[in-house]
VOBA-1610 file (N, C-alpha, C; in pm, whole numbers, padded with zeros to 5 digits, always signed):
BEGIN
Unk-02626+00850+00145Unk-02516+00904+00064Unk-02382+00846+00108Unk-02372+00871+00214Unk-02219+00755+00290Unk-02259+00616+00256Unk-02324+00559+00284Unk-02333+00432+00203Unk-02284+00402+00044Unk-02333+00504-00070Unk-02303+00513-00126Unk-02178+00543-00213Unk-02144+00621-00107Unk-02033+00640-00131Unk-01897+00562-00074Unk-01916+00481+00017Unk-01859+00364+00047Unk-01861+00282-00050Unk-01978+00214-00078Unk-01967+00143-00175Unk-01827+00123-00301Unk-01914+00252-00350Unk-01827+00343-00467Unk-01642+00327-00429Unk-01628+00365-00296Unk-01446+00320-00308Unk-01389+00220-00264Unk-01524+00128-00223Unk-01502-00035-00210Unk-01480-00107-00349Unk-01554-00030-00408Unk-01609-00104-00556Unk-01517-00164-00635Unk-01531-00101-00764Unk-01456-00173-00916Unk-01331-00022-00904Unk-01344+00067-00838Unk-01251+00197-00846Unk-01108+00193-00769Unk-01061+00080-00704Unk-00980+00077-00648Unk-00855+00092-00700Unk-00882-00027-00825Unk-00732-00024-00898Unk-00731+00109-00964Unk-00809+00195-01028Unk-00768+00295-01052Unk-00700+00437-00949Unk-00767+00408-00791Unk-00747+00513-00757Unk-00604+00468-00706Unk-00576+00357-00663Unk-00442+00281-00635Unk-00358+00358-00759Unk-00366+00366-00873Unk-00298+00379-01020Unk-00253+00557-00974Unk-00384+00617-00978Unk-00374+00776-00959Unk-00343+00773-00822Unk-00321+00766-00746Unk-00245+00767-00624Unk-00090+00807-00631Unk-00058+00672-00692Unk+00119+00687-00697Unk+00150+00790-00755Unk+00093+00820-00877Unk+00137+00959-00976Unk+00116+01064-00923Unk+00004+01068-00833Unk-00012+01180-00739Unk+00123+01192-00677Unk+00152+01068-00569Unk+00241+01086-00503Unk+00377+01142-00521Unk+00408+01075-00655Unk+00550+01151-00729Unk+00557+01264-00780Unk+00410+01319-00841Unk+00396+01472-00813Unk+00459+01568-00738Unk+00344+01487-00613Unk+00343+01613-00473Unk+00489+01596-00432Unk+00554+01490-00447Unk+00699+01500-00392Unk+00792+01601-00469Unk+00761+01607-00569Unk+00869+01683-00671Unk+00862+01843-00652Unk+00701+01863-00606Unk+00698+01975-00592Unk+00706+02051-00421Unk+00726+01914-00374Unk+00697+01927-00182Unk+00834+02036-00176Unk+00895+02028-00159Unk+01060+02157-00170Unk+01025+02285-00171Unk+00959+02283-00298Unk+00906+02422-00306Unk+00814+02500-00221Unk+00699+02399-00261Unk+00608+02470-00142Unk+00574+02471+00010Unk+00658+02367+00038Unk+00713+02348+00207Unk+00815+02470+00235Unk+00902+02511+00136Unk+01006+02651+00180Unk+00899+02755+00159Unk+00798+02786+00044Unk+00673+02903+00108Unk+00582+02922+00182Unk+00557+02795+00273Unk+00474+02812+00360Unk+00544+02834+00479Unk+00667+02765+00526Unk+00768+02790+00636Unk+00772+02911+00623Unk+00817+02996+00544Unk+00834+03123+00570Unk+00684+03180+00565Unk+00560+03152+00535Unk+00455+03214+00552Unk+00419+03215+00675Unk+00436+03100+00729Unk+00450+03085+00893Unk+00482+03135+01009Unk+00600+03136+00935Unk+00665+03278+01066Unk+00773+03149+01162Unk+00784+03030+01041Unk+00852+02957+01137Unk+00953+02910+01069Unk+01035+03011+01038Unk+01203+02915+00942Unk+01255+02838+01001Unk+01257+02868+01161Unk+01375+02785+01210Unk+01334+02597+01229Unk+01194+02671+01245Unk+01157+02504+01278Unk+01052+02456+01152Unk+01003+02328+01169Unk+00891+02289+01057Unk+00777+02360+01087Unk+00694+02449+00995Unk+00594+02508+00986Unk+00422+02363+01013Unk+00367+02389+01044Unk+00240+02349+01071Unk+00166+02268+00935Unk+00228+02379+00815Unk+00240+02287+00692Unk+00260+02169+00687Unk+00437+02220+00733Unk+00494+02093+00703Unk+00508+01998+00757Unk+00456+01992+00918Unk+00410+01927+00980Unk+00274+01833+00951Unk+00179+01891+00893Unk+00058+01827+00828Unk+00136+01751+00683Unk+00193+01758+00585Unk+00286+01693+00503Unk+00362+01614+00516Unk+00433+01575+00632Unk+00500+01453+00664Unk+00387+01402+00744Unk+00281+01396+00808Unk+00225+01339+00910Unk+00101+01268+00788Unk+00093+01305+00660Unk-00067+01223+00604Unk+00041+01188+00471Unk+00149+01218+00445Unk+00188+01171+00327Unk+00190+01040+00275Unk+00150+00966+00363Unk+00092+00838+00317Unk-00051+00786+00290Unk-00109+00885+00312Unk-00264+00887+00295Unk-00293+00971+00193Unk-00182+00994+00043Unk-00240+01036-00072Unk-00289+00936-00148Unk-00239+00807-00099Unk-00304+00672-00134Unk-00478+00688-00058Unk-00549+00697-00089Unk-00708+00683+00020Unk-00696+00561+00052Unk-00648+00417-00003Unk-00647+00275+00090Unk-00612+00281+00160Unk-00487+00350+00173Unk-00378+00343+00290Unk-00504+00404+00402Unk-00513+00508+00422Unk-00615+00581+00499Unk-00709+00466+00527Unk-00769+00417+00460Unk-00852+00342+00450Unk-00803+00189+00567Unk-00717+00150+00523Unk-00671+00035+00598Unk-00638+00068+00746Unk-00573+00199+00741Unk-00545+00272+00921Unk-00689+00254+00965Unk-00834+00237+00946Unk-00847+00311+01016Unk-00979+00413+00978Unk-00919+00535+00890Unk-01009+00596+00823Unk-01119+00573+00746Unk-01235+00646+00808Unk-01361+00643+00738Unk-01453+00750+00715Unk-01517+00756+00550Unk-01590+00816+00499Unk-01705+00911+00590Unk-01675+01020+00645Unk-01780+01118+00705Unk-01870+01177+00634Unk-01844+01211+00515Unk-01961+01338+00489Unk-01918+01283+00324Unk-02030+01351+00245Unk-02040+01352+00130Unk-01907+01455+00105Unk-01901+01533-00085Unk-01818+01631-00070Unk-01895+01773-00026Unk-01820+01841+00056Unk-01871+01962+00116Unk-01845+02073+00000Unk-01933+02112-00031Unk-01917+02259-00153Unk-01942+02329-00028Unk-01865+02502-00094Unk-01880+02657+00003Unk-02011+02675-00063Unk-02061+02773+00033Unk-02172+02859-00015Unk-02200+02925-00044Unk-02093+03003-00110Unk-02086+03098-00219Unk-02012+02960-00351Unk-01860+02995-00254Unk-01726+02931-00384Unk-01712+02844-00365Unk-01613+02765-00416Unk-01503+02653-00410Unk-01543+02549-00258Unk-01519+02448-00188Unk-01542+02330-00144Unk-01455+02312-00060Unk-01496+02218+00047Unk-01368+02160+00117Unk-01317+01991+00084Unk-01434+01973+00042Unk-01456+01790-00045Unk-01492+01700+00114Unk-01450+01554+00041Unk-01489+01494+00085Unk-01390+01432+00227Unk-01485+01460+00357Unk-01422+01436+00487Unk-01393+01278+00526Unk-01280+01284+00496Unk-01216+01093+00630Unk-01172+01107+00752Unk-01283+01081+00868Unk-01214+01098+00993Unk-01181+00956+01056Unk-01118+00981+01168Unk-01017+00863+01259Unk-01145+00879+01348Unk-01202+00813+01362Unk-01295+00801+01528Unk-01243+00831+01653Unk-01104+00721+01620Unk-01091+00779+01812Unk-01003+00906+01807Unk-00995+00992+01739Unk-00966+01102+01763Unk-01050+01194+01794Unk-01173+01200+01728Unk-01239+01282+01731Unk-01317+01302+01890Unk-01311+01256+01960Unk-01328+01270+02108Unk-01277+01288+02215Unk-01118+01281+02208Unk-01012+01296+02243Unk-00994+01422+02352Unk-01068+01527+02272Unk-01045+01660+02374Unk-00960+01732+02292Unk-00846+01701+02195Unk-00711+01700+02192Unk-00715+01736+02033Unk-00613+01829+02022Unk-00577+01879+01880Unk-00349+01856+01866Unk-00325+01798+01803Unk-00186+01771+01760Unk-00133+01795+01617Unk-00071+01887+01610Unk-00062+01885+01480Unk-00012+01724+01379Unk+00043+01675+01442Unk+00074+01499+01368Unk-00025+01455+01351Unk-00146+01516+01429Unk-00281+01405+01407Unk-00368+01442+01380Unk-00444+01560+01295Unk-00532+01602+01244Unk-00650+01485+01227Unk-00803+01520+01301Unk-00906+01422+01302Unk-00975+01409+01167Unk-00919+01463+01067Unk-01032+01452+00908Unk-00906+01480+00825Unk-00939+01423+00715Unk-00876+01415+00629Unk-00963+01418+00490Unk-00893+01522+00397Unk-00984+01600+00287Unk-00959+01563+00166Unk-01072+01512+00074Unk-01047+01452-00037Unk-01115+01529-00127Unk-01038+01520-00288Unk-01134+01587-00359Unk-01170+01474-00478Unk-01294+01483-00506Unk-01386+01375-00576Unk-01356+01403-00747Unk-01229+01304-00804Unk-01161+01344-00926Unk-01274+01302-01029Unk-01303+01340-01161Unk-01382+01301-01291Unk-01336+01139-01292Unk-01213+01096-01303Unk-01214+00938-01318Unk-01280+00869-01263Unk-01360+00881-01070Unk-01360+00894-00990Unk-01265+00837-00887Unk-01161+00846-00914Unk-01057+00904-00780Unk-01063+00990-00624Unk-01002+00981-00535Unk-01008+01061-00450Unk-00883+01105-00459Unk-00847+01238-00440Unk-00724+01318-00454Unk-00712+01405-00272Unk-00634+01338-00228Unk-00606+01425-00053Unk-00575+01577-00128Unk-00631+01693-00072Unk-00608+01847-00100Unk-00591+01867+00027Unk-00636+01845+00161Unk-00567+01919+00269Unk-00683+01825+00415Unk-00587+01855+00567Unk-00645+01819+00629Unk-00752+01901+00737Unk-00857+01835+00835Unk-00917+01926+00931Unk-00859+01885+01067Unk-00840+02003+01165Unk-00829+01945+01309Unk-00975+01977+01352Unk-01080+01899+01468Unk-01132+01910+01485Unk-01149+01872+01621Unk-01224+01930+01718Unk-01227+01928+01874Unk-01390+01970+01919Unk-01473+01885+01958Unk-01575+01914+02004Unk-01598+02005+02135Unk-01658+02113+02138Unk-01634+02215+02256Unk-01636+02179+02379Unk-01723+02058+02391Unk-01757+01999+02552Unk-01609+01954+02582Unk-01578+01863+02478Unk-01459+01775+02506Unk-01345+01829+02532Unk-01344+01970+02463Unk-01208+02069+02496Unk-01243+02098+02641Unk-01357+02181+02635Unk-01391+02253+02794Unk-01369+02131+02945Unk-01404+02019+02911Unk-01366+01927+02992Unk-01261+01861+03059Unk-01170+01906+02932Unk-01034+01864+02984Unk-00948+02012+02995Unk-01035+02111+02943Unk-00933+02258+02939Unk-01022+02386+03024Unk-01005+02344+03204Unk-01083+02455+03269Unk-01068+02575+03246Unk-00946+02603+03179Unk-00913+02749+03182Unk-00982+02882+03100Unk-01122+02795+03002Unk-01126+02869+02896Unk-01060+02930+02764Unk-00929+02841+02790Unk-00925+02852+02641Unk-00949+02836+02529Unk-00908+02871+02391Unk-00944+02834+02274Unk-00824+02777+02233Unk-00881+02618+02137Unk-00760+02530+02105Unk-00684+02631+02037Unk-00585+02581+01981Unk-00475+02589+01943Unk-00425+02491+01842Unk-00336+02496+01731Unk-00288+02424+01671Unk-00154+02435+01625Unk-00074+02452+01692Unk+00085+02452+01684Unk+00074+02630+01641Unk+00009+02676+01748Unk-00009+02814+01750Unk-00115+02908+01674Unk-00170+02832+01563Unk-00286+02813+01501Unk-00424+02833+01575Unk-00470+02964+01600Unk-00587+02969+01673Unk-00699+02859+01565Unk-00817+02802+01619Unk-00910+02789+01577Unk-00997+02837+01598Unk-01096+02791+01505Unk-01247+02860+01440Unk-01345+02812+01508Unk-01427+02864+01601Unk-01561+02815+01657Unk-01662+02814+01603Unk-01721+02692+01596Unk-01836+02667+01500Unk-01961+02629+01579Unk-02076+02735+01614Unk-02115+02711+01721Unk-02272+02611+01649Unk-02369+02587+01735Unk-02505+02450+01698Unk-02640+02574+01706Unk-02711+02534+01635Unk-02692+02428+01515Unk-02613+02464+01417Unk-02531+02371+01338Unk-02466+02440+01191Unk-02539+02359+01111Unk-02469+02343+01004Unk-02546+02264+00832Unk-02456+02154+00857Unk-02337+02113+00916Unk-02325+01970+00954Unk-02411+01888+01036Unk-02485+01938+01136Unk-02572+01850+01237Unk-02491+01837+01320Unk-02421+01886+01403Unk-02267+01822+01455Unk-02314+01930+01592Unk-02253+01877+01737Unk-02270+01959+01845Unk-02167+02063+01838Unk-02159+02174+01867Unk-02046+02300+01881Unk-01919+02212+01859Unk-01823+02311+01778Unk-01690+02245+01752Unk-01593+02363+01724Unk-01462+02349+01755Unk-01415+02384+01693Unk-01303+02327+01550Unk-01228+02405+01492Unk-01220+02346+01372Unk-01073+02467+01300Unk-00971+02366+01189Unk-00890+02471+01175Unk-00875+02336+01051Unk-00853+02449+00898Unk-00874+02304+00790Unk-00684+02384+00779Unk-00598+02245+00678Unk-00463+02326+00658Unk-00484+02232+00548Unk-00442+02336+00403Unk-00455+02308+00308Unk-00321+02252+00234Unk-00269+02143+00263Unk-00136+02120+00278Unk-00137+02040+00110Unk-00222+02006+00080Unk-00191+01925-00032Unk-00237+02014-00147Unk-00324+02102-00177Unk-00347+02227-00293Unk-00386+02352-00221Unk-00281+02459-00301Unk-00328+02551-00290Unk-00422+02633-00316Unk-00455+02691-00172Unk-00586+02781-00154Unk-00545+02942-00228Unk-00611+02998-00259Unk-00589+03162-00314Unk-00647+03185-00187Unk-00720+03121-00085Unk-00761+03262+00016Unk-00665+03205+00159Unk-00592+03127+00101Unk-00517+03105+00241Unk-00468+02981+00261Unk-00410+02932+00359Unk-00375+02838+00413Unk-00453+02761+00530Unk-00497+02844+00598Unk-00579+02786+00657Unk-00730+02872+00678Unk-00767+02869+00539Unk-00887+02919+00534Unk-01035+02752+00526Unk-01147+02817+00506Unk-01242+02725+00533Unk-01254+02636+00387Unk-01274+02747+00324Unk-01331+02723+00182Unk-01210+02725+00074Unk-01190+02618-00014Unk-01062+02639-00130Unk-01143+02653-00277Unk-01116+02756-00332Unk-01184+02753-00451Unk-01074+02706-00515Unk-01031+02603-00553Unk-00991+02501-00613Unk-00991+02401-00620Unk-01095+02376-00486Unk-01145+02260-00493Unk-01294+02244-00552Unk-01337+02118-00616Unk-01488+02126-00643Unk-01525+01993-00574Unk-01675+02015-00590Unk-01768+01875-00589Unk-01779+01852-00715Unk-01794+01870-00803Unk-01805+01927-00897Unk-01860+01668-00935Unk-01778+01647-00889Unk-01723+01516-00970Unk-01773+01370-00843Unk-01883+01474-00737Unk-01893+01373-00619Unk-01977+01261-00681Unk-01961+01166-00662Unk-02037+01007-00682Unk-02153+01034-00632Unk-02222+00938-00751Unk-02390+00999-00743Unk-02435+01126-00734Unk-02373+01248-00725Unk-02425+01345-00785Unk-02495+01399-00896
//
């Protein structure tokens, strides 16, 4: 399925998603004002940049997927549907982050796409992600990460990724979630439109 789906945004889809990209981009800018001043204050952080908006200046160049693509970024997972609702889509992680130990809000290790009908990829929001060994190794103290104050979510093995214990905190910086901001699942997002499905 990653093969395939490589393929697919290697393919003949480029110039289009290049096309829907920019329009995206002038979108999300027009409306970035707005919803960067409701999440700051959802935050609890007026004085400074909210975690939002910190995830919003730090991938705003990766509403392009080449761009992502040329850094660097690569295709992890098919798109992820919830198991009840709504999806998290399709995961782009940085490799050498993901082993790191280390959670930053500038550097979130996945990056979340949603799989458009044209077939486009549309960025809806990013994941931080920290493998438990790798935290516990570099963090004797027993703590639990953190993400610019942002507790995370322990996801303990086996799960339905195949993945060793992790933890995990998604921020839905590019569409809004009805169950949150940094909830798991966005029912507004679908698979609905994943390649080869």
């Amino acid at each position: 399925m990653q093969a395939k789906l490589r393929k697919t945004l290697t393919g003949g889809l480029v110039p289009i998603i290049l096309a829907l990209a920019t329009m995206q981009a002038a979108a999300a800018q027009s409306m970035d004002s707005m919803t960067h001043a409701s999440h700051s204050a959802a935050d609890g952080n007026a004085g400074s940049p909210s975690l939002f908006g910190k995830v919003r200046a730090a991938t705003r160049r990766f509403l392009d997927v080449n761009v992502a693509m040329h850094e660097g970024w690569v295709p992890a997972t098919p798109c992820v549907s919830g198991p009840d609702a709504g999806a998290m889509g399709v995961h782009f992680v940085l490799p050498s982050r993901l082993a790191d130990g280390m959670v930053n809000p500038d550097e979130p290790e996945a990056l979340i796409y949603e799989p458009m009908a044209n077939g486009a990829l549309r960025l809806v929001g990013v994941e931080f992600i920290v493998f438990a060994s790798d935290w516990a190794r570099l963090h004797t103290d027993g703590s639990t990460p953190a993400v610019d104050g942002h507790l995370t979510n322990f996801v303990s093995e086996p799960n339905r990724f195949g993945l060793h214990a992790f933890y995990e905190l998604h921020v839905w910086a590019w569409e809004n979630n009805p169950s949150g901001t940094f909830a798991d699942w966005n029912t507004n997002v679908s698979c609905d439109n994943q390649p080869g499905g």
